[in-house]
PyMOL commands that place a pseudoatom at each C-alpha (Angstrom):
pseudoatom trace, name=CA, resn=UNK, resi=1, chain=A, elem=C, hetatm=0, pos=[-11.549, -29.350, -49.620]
pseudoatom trace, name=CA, resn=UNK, resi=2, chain=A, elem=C, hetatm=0, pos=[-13.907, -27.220, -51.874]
pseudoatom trace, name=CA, resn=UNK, resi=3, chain=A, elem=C, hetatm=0, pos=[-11.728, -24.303, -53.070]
pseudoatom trace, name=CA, resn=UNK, resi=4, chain=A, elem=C, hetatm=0, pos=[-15.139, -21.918, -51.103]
pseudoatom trace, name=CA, resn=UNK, resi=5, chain=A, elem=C, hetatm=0, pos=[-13.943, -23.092, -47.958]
pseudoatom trace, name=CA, resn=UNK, resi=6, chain=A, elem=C, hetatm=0, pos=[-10.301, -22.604, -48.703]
pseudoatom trace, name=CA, resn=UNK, resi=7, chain=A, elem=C, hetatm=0, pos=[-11.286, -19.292, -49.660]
pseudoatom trace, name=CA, resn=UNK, resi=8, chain=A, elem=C, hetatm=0, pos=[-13.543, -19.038, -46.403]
pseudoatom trace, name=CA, resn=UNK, resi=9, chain=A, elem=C, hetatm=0, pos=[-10.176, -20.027, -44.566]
pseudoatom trace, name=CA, resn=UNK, resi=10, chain=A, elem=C, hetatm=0, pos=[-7.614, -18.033, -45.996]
pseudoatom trace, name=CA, resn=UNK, resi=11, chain=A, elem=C, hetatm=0, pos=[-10.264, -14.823, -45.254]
pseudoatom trace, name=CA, resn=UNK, resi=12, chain=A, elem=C, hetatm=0, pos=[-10.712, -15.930, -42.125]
pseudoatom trace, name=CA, resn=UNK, resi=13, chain=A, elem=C, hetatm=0, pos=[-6.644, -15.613, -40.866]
pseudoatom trace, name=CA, resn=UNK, resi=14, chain=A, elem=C, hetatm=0, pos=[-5.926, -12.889, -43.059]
pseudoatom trace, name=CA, resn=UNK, resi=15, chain=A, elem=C, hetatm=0, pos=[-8.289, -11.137, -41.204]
pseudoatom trace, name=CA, resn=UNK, resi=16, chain=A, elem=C, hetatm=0, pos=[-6.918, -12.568, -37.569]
pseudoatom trace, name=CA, resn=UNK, resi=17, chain=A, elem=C, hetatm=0, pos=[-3.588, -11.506, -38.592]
pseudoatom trace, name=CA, resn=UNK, resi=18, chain=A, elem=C, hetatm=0, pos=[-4.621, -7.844, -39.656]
pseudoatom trace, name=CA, resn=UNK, resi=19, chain=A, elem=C, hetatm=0, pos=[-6.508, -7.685, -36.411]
pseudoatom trace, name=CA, resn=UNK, resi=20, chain=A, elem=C, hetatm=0, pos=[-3.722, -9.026, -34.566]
pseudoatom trace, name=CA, resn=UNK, resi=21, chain=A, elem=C, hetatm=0, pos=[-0.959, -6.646, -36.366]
pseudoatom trace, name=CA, resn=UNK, resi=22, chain=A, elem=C, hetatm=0, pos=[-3.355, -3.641, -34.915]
pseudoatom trace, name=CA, resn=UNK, resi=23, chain=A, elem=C, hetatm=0, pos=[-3.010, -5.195, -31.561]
pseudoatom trace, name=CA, resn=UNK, resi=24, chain=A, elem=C, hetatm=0, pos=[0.615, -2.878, -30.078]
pseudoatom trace, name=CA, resn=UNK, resi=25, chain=A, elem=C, hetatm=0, pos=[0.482, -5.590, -26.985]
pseudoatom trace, name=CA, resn=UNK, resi=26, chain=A, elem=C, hetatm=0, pos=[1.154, -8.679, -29.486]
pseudoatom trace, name=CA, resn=UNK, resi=27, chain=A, elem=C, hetatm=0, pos=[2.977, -6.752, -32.050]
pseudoatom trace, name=CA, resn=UNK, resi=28, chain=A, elem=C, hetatm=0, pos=[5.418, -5.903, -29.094]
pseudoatom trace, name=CA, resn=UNK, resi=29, chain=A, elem=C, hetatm=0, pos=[5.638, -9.583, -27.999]
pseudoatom trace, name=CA, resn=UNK, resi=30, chain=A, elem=C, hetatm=0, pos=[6.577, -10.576, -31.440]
pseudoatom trace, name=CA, resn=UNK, resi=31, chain=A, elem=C, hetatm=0, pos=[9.298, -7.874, -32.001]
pseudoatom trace, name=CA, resn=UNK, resi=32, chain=A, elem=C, hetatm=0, pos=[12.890, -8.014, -31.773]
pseudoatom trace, name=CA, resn=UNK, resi=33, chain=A, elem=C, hetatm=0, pos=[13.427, -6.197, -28.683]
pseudoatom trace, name=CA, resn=UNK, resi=34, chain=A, elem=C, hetatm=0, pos=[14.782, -7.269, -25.622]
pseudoatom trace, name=CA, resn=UNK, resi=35, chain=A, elem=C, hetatm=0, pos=[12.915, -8.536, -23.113]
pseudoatom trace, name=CA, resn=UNK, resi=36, chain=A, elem=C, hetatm=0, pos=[13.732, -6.412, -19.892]
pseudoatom trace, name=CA, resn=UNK, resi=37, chain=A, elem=C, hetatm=0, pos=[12.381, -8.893, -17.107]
pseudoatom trace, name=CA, resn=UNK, resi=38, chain=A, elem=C, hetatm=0, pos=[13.345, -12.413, -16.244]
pseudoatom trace, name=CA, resn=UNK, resi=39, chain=A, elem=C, hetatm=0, pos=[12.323, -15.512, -15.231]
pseudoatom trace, name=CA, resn=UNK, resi=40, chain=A, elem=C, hetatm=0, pos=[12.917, -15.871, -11.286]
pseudoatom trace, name=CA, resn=UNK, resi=41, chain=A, elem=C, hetatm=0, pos=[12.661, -19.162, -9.323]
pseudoatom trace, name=CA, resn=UNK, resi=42, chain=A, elem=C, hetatm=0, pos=[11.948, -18.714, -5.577]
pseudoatom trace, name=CA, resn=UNK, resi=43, chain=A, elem=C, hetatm=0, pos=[13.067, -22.579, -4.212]
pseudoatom trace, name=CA, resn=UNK, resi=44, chain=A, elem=C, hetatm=0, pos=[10.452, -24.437, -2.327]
pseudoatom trace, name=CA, resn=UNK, resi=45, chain=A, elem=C, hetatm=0, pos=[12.075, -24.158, 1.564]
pseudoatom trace, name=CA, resn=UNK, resi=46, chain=A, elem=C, hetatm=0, pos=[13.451, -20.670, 0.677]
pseudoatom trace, name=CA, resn=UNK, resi=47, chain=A, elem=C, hetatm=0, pos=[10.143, -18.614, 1.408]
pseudoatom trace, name=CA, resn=UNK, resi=48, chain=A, elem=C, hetatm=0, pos=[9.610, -17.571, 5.355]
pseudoatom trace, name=CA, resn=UNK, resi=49, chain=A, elem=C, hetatm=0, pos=[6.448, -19.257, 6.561]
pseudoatom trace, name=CA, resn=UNK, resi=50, chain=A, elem=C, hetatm=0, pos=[5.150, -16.738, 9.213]
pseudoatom trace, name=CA, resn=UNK, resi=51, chain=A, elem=C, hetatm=0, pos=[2.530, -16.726, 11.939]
pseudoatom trace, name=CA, resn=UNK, resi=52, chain=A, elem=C, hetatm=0, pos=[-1.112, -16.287, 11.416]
pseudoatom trace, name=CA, resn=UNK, resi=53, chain=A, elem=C, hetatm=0, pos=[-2.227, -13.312, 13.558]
pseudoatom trace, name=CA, resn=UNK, resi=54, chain=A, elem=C, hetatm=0, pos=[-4.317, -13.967, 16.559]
pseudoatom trace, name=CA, resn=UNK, resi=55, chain=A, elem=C, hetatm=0, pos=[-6.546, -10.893, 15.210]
pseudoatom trace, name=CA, resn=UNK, resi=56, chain=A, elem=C, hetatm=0, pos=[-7.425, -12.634, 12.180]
pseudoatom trace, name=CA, resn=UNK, resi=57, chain=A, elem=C, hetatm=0, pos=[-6.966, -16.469, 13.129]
pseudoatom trace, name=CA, resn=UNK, resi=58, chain=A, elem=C, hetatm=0, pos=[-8.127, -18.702, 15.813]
pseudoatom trace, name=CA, resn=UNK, resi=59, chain=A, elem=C, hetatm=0, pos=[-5.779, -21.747, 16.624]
pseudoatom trace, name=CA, resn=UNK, resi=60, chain=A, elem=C, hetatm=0, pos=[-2.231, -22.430, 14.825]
pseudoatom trace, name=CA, resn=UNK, resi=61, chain=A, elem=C, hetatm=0, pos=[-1.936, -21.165, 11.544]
pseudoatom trace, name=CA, resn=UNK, resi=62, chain=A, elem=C, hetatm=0, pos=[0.949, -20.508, 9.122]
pseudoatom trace, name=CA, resn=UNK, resi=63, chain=A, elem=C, hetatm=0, pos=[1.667, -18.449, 6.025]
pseudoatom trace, name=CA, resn=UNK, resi=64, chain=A, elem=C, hetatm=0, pos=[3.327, -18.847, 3.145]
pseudoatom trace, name=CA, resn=UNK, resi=65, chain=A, elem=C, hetatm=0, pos=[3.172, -16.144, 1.414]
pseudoatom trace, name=CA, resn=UNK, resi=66, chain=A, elem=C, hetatm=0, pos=[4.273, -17.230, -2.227]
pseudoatom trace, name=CA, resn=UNK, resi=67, chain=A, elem=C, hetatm=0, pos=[3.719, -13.092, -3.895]
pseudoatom trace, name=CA, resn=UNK, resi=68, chain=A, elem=C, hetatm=0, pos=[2.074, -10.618, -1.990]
pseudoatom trace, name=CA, resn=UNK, resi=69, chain=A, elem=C, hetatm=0, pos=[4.227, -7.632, -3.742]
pseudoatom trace, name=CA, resn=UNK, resi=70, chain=A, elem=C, hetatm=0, pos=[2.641, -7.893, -6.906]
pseudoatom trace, name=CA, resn=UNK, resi=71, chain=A, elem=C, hetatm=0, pos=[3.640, -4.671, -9.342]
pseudoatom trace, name=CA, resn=UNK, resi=72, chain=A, elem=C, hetatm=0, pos=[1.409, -3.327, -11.885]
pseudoatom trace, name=CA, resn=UNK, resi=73, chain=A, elem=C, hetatm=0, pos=[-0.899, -4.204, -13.625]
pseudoatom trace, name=CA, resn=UNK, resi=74, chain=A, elem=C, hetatm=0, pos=[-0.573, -7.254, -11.535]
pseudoatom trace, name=CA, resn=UNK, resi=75, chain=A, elem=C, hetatm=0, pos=[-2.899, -7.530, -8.440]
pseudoatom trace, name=CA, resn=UNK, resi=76, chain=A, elem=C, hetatm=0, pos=[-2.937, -11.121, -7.590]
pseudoatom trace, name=CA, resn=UNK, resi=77, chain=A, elem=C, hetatm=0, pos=[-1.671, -12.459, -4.277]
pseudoatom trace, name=CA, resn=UNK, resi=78, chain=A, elem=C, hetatm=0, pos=[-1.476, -16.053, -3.214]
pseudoatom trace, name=CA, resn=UNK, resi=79, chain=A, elem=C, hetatm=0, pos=[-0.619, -17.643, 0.203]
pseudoatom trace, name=CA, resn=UNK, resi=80, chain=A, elem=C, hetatm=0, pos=[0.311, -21.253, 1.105]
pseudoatom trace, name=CA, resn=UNK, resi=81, chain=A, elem=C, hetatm=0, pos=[-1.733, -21.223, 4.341]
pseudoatom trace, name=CA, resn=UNK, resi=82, chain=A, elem=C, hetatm=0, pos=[-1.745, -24.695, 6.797]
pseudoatom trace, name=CA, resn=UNK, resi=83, chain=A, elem=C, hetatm=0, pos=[-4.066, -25.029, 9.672]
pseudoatom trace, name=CA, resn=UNK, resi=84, chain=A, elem=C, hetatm=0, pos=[-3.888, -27.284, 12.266]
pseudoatom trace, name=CA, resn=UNK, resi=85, chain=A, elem=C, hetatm=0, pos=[-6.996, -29.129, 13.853]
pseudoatom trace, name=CA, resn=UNK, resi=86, chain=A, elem=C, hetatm=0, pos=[-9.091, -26.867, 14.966]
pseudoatom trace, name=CA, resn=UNK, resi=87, chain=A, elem=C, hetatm=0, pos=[-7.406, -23.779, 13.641]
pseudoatom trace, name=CA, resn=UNK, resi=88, chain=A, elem=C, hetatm=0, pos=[-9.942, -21.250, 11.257]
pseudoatom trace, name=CA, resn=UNK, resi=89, chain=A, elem=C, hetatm=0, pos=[-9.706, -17.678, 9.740]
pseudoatom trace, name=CA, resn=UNK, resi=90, chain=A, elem=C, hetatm=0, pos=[-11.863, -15.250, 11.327]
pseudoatom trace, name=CA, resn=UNK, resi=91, chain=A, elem=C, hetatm=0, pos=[-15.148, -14.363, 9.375]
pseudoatom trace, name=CA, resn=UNK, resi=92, chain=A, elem=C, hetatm=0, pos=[-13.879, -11.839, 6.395]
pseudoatom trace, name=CA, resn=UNK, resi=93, chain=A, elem=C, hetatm=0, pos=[-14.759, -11.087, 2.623]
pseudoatom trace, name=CA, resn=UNK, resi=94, chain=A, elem=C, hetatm=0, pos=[-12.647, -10.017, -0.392]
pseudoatom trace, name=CA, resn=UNK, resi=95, chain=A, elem=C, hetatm=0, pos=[-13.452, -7.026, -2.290]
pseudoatom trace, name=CA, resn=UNK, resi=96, chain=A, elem=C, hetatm=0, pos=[-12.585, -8.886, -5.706]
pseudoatom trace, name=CA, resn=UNK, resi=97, chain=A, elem=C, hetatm=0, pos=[-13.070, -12.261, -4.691]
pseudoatom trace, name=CA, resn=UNK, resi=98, chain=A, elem=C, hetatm=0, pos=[-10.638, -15.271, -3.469]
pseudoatom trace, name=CA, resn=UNK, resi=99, chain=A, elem=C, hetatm=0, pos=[-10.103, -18.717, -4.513]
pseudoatom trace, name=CA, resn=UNK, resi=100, chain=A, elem=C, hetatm=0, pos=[-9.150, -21.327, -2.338]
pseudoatom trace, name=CA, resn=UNK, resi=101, chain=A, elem=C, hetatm=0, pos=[-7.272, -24.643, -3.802]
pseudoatom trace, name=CA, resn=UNK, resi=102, chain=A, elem=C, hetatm=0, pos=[-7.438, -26.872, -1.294]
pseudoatom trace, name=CA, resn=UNK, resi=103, chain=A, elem=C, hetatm=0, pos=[-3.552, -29.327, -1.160]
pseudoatom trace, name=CA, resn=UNK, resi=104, chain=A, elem=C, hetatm=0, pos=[-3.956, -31.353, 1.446]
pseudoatom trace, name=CA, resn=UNK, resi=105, chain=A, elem=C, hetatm=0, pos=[-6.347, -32.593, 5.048]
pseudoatom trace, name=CA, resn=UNK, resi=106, chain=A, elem=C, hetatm=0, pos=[-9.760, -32.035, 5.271]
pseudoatom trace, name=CA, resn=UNK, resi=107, chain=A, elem=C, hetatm=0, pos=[-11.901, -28.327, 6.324]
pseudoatom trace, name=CA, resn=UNK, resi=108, chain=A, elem=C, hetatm=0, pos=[-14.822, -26.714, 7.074]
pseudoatom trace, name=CA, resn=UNK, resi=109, chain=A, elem=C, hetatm=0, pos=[-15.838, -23.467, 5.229]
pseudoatom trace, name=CA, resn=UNK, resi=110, chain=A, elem=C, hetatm=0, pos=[-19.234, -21.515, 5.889]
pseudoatom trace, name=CA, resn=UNK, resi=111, chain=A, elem=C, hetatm=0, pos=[-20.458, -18.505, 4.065]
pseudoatom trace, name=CA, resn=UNK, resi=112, chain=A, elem=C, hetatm=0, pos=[-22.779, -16.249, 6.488]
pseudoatom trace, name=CA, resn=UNK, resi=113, chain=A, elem=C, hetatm=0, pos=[-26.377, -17.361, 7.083]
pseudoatom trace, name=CA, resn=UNK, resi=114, chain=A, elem=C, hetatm=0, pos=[-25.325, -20.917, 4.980]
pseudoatom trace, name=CA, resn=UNK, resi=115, chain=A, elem=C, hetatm=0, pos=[-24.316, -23.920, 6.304]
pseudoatom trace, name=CA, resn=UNK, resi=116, chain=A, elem=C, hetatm=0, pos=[-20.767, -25.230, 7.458]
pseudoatom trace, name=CA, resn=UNK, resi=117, chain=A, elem=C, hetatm=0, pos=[-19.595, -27.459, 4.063]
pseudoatom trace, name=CA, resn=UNK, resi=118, chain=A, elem=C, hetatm=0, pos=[-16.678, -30.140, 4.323]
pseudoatom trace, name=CA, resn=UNK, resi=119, chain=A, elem=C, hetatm=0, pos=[-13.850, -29.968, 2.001]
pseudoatom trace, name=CA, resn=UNK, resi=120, chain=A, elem=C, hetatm=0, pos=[-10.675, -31.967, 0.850]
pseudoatom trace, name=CA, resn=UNK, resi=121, chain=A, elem=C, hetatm=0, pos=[-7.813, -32.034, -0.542]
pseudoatom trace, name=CA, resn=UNK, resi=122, chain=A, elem=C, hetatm=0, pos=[-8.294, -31.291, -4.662]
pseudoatom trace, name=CA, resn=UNK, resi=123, chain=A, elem=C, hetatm=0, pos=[-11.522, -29.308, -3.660]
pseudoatom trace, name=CA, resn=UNK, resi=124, chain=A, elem=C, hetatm=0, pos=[-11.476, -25.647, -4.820]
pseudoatom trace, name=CA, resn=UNK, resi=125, chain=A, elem=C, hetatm=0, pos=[-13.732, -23.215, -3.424]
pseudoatom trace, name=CA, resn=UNK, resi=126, chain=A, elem=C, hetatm=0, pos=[-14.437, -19.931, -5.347]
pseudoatom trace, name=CA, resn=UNK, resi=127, chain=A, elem=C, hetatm=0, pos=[-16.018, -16.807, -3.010]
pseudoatom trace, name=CA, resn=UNK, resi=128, chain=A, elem=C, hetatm=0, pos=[-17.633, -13.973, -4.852]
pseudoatom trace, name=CA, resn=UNK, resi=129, chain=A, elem=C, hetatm=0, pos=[-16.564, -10.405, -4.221]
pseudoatom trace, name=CA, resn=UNK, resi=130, chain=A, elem=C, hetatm=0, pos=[-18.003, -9.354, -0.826]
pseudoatom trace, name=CA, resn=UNK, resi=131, chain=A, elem=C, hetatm=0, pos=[-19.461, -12.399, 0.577]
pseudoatom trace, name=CA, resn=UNK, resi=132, chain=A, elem=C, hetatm=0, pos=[-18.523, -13.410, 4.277]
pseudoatom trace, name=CA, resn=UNK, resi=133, chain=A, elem=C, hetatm=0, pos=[-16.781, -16.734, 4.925]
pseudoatom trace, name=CA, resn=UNK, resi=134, chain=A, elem=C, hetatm=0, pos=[-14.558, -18.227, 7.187]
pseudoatom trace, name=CA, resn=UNK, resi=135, chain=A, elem=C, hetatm=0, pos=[-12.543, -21.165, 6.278]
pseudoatom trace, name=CA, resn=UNK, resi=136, chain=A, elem=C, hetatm=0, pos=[-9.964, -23.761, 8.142]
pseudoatom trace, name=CA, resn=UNK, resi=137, chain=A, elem=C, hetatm=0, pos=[-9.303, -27.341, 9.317]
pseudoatom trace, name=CA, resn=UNK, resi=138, chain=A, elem=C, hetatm=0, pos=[-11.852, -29.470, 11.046]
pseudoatom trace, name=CA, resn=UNK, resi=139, chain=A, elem=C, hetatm=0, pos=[-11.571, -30.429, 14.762]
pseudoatom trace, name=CA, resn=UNK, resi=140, chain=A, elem=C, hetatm=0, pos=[-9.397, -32.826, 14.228]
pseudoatom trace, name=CA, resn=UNK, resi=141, chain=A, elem=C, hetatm=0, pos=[-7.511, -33.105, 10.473]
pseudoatom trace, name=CA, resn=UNK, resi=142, chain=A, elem=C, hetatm=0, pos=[-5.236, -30.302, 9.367]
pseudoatom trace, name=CA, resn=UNK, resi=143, chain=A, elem=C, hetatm=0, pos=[-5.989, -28.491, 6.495]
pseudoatom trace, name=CA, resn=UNK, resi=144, chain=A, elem=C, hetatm=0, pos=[-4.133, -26.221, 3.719]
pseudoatom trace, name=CA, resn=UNK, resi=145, chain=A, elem=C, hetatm=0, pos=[-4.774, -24.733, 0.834]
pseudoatom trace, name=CA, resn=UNK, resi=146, chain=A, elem=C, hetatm=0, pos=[-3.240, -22.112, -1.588]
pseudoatom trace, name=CA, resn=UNK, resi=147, chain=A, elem=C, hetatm=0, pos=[-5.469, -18.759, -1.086]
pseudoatom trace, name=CA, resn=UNK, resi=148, chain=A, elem=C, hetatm=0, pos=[-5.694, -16.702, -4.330]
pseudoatom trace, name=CA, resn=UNK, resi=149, chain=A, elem=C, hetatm=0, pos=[-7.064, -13.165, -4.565]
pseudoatom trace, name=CA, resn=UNK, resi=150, chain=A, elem=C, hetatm=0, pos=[-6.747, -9.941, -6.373]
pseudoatom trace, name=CA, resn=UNK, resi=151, chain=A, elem=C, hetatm=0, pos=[-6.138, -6.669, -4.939]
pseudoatom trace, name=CA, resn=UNK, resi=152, chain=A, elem=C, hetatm=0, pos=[-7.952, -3.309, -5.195]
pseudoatom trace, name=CA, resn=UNK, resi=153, chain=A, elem=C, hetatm=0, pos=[-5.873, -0.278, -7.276]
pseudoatom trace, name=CA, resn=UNK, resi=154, chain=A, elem=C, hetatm=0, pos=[-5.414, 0.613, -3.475]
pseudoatom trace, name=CA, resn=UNK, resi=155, chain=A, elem=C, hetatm=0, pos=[-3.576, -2.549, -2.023]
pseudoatom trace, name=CA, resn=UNK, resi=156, chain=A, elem=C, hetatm=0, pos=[-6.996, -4.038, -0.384]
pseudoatom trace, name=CA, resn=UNK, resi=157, chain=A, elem=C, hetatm=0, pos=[-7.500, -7.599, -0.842]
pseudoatom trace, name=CA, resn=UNK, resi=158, chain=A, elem=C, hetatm=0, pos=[-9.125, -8.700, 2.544]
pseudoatom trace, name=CA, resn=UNK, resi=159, chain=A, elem=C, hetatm=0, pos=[-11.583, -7.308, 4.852]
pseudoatom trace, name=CA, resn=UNK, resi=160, chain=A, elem=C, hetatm=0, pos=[-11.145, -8.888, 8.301]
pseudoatom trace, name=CA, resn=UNK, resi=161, chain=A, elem=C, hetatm=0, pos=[-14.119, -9.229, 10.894]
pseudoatom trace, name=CA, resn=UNK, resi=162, chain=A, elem=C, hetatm=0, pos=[-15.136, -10.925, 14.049]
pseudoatom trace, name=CA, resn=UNK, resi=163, chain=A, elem=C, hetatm=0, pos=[-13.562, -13.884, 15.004]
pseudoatom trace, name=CA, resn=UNK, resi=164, chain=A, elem=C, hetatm=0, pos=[-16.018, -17.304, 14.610]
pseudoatom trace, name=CA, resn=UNK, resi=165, chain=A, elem=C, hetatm=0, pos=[-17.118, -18.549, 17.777]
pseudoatom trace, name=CA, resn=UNK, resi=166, chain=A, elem=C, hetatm=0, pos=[-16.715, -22.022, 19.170]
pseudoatom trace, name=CA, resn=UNK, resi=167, chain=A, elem=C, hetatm=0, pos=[-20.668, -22.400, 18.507]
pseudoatom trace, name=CA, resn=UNK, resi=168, chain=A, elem=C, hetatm=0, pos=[-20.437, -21.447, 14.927]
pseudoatom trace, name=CA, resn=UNK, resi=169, chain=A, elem=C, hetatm=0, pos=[-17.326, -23.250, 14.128]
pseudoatom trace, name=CA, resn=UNK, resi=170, chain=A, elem=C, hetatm=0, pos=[-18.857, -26.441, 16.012]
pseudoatom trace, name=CA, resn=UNK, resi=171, chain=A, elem=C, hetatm=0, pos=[-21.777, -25.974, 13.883]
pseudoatom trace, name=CA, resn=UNK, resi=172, chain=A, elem=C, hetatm=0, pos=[-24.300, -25.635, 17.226]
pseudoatom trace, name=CA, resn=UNK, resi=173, chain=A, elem=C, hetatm=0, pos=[-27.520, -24.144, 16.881]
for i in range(1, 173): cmd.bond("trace and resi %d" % i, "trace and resi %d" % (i + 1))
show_as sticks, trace
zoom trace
């Protein structure tokens, strides 16, 4: 190696480091004080599935939610959510956005004025901020997925609507 590019190198991370040791966030990381939170586990079988509402949900749906406390700075929520043939959200939009990994069966999802699009398991759909959707299982396969989406300073991560009718969820002109 040419002793320039040495040179060029050893400028290069001095000046990472020096930007780094101006960085309180890292410099904290990297000190010798105790860390005052810990690791926690929460066992797979140990988190209460509960019902989907009948306000927001159309057929048998269950929740899992896996955080939906989170404490600041942190916004995110996610959900283990399984429908059952036939089952769907009602139509609804996120004010930052969701993502939707989808784990296992086959759905529909339709954003408003598209068309209804198939998805399977190892699919991940990404909504943008404020964009209505519905999503769930088709007629006949289950569907779940993990649904991930960040909350407003204010707690809101969801803005629920109208249910979607048999027509629109049957894809009928």
């Amino acid at each position: 190696m040419s002793r320039i590019t040495s040179a060029s190198i050893m400028l290069t991370l001095a000046a990472s480091f020096s930007v780094m040791a101006d960085n309180s966030d890292i410099t904290h990381a990297l000190s010798a004080e105790p860390i005052k939170e810990k690791v926690s586990i929460s066992k797979n079988g140990s988190r209460p599935w509960i019902t989907g509402s009948e306000a927001n949900f159309t057929g048998t749906v269950r929740v899992e939610p896996l955080f939906t406390q989170p404490q600041s700075p942190v916004r995110t929520t996610v959900g283990h959510v399984n429908f059952e043939p036939g089952a769907r959200s009602a139509w609804h939009t996120h004010p930052l956005g969701q993502t939707l990994v989808i784990t296992s069966g086959s759905g529909w999802t339709q954003e408003w004025g598209g068309e209804r699009k198939t998805v399977h398991a190892g699919d991940i759909i990404h909504c943008p901020p404020g964009v209505k959707h519905w999503h769930g299982a088709t007629a006949t396969t289950g569907m779940s997925h993990l649904a991930i989406q960040e909350g407003t300073p204010e707690g809101k991560n969801v803005e629920w609507m109208e249910k979607v009718s048999a027509q629109q969820y049957n894809n009928e002109s």
